[in-house]
C-alpha positions in Angstrom: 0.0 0.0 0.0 1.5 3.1 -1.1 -0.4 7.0 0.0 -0.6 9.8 -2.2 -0.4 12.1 0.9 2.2 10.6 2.8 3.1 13.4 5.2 -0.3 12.5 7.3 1.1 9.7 8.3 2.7 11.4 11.2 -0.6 11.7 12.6 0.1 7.5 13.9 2.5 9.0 16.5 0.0 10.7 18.7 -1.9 7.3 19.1 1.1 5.9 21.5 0.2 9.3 23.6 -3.3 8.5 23.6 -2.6 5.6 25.2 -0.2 6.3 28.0 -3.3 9.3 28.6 -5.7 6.3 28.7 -3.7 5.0 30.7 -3.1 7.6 33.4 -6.8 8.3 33.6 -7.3 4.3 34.8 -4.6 4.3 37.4 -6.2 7.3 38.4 -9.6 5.5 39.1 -8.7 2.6 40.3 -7.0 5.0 43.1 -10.5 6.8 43.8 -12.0 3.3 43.7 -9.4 2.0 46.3 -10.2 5.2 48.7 -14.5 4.6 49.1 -14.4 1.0 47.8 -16.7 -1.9 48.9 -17.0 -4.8 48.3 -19.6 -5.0 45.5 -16.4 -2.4 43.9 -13.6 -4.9 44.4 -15.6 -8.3 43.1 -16.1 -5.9 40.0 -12.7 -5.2 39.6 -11.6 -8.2 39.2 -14.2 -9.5 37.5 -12.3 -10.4 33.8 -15.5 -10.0 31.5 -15.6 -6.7 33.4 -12.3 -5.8 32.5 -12.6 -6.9 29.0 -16.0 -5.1 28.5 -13.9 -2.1 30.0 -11.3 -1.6 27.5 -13.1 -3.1 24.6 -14.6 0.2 23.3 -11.5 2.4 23.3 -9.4 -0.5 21.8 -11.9 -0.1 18.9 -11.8 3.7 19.0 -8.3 4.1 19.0 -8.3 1.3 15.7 -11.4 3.5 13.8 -8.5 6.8 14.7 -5.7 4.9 13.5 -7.9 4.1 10.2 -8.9 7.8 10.2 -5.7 9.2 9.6 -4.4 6.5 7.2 -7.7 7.7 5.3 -6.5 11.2 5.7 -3.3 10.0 3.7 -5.0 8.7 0.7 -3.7 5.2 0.6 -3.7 3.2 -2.6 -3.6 -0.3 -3.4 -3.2 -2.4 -6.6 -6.9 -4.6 -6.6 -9.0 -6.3 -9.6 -12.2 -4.4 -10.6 -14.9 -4.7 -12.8 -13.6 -2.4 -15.8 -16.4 0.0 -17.6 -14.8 -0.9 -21.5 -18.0 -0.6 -23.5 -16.1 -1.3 -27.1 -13.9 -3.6 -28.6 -12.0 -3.1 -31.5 -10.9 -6.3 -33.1 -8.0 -5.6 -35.9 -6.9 -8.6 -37.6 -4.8 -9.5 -39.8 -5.5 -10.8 -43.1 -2.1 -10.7 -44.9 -2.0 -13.6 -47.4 0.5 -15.1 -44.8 -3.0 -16.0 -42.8 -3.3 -19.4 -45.5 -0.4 -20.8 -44.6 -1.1 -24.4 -43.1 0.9 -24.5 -40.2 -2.5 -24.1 -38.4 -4.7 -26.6 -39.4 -7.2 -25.8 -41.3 -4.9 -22.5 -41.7 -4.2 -19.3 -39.7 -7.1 -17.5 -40.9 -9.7 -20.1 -40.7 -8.5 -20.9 -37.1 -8.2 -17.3 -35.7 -12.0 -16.7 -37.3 -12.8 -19.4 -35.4 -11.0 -17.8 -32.2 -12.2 -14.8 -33.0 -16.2 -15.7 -32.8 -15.9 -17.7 -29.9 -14.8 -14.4 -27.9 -17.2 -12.3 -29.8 -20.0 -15.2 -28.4 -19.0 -14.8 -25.4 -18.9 -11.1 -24.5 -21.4 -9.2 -22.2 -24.6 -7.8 -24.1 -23.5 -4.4 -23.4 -20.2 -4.5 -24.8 -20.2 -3.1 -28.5 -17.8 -4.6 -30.7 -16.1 -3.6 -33.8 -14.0 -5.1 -36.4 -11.2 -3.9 -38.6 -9.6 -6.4 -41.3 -5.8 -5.4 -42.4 -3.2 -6.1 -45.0 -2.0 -3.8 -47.8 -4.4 -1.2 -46.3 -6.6 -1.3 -43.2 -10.7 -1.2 -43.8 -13.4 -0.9 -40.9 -15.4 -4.5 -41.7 -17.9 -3.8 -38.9 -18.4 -0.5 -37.2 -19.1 -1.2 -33.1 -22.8 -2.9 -32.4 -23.8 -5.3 -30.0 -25.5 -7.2 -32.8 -23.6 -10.7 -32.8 -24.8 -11.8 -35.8 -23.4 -8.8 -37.8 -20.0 -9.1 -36.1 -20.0 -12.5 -37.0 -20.9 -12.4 -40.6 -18.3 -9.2 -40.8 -15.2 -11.7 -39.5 -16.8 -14.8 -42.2 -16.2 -11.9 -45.1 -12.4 -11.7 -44.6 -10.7 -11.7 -48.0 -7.1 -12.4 -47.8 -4.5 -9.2 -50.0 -1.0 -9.1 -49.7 1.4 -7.2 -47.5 1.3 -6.1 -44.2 0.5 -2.6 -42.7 -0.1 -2.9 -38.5 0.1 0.9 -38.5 -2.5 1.5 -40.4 -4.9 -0.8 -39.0 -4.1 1.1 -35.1 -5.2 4.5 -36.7 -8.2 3.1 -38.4 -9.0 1.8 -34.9 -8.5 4.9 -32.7 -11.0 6.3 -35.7 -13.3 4.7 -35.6 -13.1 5.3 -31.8 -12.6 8.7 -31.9 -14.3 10.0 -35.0 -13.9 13.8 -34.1 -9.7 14.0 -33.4 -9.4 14.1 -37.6 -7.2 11.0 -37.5 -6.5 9.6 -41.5 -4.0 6.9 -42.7 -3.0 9.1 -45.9 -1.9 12.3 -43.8 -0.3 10.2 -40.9 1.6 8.6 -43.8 2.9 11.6 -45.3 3.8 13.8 -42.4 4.0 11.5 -39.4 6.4 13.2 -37.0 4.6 16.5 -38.0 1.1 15.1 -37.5 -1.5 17.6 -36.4 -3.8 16.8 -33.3 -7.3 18.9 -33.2 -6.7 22.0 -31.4 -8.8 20.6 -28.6 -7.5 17.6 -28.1 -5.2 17.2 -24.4 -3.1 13.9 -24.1 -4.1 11.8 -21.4 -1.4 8.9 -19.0 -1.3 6.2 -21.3 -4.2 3.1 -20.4 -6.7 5.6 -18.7 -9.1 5.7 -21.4 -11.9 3.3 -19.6 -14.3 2.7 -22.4 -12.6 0.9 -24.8 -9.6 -1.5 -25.7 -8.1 -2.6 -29.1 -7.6 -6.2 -29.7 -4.6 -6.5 -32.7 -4.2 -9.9 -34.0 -1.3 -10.7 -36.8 1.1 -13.5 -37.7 3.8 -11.1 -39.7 6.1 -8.0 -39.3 5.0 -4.8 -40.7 5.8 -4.0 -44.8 3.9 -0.7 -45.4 1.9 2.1 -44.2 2.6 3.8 -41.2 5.1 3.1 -38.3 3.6 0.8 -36.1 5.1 2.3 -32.7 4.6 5.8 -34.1 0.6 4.8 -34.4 1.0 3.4 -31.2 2.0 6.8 -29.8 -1.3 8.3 -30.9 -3.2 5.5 -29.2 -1.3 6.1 -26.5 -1.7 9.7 -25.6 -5.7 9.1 -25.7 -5.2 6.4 -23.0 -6.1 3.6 -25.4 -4.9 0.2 -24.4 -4.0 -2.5 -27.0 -3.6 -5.7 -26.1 -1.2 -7.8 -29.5 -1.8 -10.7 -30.1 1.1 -12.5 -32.4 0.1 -16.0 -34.1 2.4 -18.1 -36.2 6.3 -18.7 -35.9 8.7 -16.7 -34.6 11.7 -18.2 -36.3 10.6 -17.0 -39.8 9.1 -19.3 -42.6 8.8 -19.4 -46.5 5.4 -19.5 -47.1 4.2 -20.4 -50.5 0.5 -20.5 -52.6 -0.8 -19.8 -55.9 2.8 -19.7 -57.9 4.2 -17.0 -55.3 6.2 -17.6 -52.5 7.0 -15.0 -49.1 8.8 -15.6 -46.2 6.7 -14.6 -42.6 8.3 -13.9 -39.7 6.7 -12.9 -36.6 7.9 -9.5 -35.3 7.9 -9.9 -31.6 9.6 -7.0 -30.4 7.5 -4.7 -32.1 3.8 -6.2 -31.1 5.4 -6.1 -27.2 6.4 -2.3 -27.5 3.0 -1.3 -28.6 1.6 -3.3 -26.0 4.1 -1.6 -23.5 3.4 2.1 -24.8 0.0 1.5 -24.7 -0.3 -0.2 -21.0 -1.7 -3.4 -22.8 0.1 -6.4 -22.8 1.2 -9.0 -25.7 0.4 -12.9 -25.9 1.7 -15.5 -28.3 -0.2 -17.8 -29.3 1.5 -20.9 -32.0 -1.8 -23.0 -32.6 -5.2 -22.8 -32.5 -5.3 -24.3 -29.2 -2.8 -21.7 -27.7 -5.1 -19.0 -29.6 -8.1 -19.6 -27.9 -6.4 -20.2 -24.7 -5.4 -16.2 -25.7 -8.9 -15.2 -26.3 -9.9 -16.7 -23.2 -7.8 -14.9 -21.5 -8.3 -11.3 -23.0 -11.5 -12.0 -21.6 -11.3 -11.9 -18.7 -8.5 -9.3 -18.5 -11.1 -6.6 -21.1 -13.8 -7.4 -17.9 -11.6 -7.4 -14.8 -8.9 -5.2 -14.8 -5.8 -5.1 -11.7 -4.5 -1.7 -11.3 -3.3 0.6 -8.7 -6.3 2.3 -7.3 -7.4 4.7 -4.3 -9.3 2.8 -1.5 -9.7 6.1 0.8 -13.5 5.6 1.1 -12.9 2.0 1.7 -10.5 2.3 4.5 -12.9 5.8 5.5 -16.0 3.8 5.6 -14.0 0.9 8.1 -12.8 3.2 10.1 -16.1 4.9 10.5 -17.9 1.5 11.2 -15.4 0.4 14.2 -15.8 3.7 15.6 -19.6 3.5 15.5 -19.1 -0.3 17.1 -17.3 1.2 19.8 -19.6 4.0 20.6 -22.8 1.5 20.4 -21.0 -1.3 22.6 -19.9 1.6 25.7 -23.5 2.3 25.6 -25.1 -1.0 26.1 -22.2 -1.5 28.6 -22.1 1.8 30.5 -24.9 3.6 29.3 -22.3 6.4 28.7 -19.1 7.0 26.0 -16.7 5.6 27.1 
């Protein structure tokens, strides 16, 4: 547990004070006691459930103060919540690379098949959108929560040649953010110089809540724009991208309809846009591994373990064992303490 107000902390130090005063106010009554006691005073005293009922309620007191000023510090502490992502963008790859039959029946077939399962298995509320990628990137499904059309949109893959992962992340943050002007053809031509809307603030990278980008591909990057570069702009609106590389990572000739190409998977590049964008990368070498992958992008897109504020949790503690401590020296005492 870490405290984004640290310097409260020094508030713990009066609590050993409060006890010595404690304390000295007991010593103090048990020498009144001693001075007009009876005996109906002494059996009391040293009655043990007596005692215990005694210092019960400050014990809890001095616990609910102790939990007051930790409060007062605003601890944080990294836990699993329910995330709020409303939209998924699935950008896949369909490189002519994806027929190679490695992957029985071949990569594209099997990471359809992947892919559907996951889209089956979403929440109802969840929209989801799909963008197909090669040469160029296209939006094959805009985001709905209609299945079926989802579905039908990941069946009409056709397979082009060449490879352009940068491409399909701006399509993607598009399609998310349709006002911030973002275009493949004027990235392309003046990336380094690329003009944001005036309005437009950068965000921490991975604190954009509502939606996540899912990039699936079994090759390295041959045209369009720089992959990490498109990855920058995904990052500065807080959009996490999870990769997702499928095939080998060795490199392999692949060959089909009197034209050959050799496919290697680019590793290092699929894990730094996963980095720069707070996501996280997963292999997958089969179809097996891949829906072991989907699987588990499922449950990361609905739970999601980050560092996170409990103030109000360790606030509404505190509060309780105060109120227990207050309600208990009442039915006791019939006083506070």
């Amino acid at each position: 547990m870490t405290f984004l107000w640290p310097e409260f902390l020094w508030g713990l130090v009066a609590l050993p004070f409060l006890i010595f005063f404690y304390l000295l106010i007991l010593r103090r009554k048990q020498r009144t006691a001693l001075r007009y006691a009876s005996l109906s005073i002494i059996k009391e005293s040293i009655d043990k459930k007596t005692t215990l009922r005694r210092h019960l309620p400050p014990f809890l007191f001095l616990i609910a103060l102790g939990g007051m000023i930790l409060a007062a510090a605003r601890p944080t502490a990294i836990v699993t919540l329910p995330t709020s992502h409303e939209t998924v963008i699935m950008a896949m790859d369909v490189s002519g690379s994806m027929r190679a039959t490695d992957v029985q029946p071949n990569r594209l077939a099997a990471s359809q098949a992947a892919a559907k399962q996951f889209v089956a298995e979403q929440p109802e509320n969840v929209r989801i959108g799909v963008v197909a990628f090669a040469g160029s990137a296209t939006l094959a499904q805009a985001p709905t929560r209609n299945r079926e059309d989802v579905i039908a949109a990941i069946d009409r893959f056709q397979l082009q040649r060449a490879t352009a992962i940068g491409s399909a992340i701006i399509v993607s943050l598009a399609t998310l953010f349709p006002d911030h002007g973002l275009d493949v053809a004027s990235f392309s031509y003046n990336a380094r110089a690329y003009q944001k809307k005036p309005d437009f603030k950068p965000v921490p990278p991975g604190s954009y809540n509502s939606a996540v980008i899912i990039l699936l591909t079994d090759g390295q990057r041959t045209t369009g724009p720089d992959s990490l570069l498109a990855a920058r702009l995904a990052a500065e609106r807080g959009v996490r991208i999870y990769t997702v590389g499928f095939g080998t990572t060795a490199g392999e000739i692949i060959g089909f309809e009197g034209w050959s190409m050799r496919v290697r998977l680019d590793e290092e590049t699929l894990k730094a846009i996963a980095d720069l964008t707070r996501g996280e990368y997963f292999y997958a070498g089969s179809a097996p591994d891949l829906k072991k992958v989907y699987d588990s992008l499922r449950s990361r897109i609905a739970f999601e373990t980050k560092r996170t504020e409990v103030t109000a949790l360790v606030s509404i503690a505190a509060g309780a064992l105060a109120l227990v401590s207050v309600l208990l020296s009442l039915a006791w005492f019939h006083r506070i303490f």
